[in-house]
C-alpha positions in Angstrom: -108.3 47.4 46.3 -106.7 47.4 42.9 -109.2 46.6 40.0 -108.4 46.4 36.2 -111.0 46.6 33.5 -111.4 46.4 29.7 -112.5 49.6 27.7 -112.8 49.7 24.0 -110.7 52.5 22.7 -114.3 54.5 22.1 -115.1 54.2 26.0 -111.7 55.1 26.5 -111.8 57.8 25.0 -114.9 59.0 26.1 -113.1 58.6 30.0 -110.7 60.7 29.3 -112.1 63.2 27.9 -115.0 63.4 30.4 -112.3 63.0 33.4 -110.2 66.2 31.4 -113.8 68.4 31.4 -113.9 67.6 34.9 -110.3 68.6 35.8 -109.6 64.7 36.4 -107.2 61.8 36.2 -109.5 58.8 34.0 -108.4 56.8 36.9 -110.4 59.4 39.5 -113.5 59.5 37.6 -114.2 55.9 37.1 -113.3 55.0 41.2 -116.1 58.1 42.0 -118.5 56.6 39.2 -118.2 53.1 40.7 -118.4 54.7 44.7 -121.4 56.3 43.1 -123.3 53.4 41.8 -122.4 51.2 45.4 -123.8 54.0 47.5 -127.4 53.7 45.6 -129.9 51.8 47.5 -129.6 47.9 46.3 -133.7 48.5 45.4 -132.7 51.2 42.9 -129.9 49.1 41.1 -132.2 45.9 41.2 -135.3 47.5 39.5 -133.1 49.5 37.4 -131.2 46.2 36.2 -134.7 44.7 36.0 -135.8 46.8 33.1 -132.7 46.2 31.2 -133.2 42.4 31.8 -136.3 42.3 30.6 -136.4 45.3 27.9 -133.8 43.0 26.2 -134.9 39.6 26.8 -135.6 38.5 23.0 -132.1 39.9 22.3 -130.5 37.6 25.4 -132.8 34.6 24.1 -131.4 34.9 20.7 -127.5 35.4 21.9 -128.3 32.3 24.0 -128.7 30.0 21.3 
């Protein structure tokens, strides 16, 4: 599977730069970061999304509006 995604040019960037310290392509680094973060346990992402969800809830309220 093929998947295209937006990056600013700051998080782009930061890729390649990380991917170069690493001895990467960009393109290698973010299809082991996203194999990484689907082999976690479901339970680990969920509570982990969790305490994003409701660290910013007032800020998700207000952008609601």
């Amino acid at each position: 599977m093929q998947l295209a995604i937006e990056l600013t040019e700051a998080q782009a960037q930061e890729l390649r730069a990380r991917a170069k310290r690493l001895g990467l392509a960009p393109e290698e680094l973010a299809s082991a970061a996203v194999a990484e973060l689907l082999s976690e346990p479901e339970s680990d992402f969920e509570q982990a999304a969790r305490k994003v969800l409701s660290k910013n809830a007032e800020l998700y309220r207000r952008l609601a509006r």
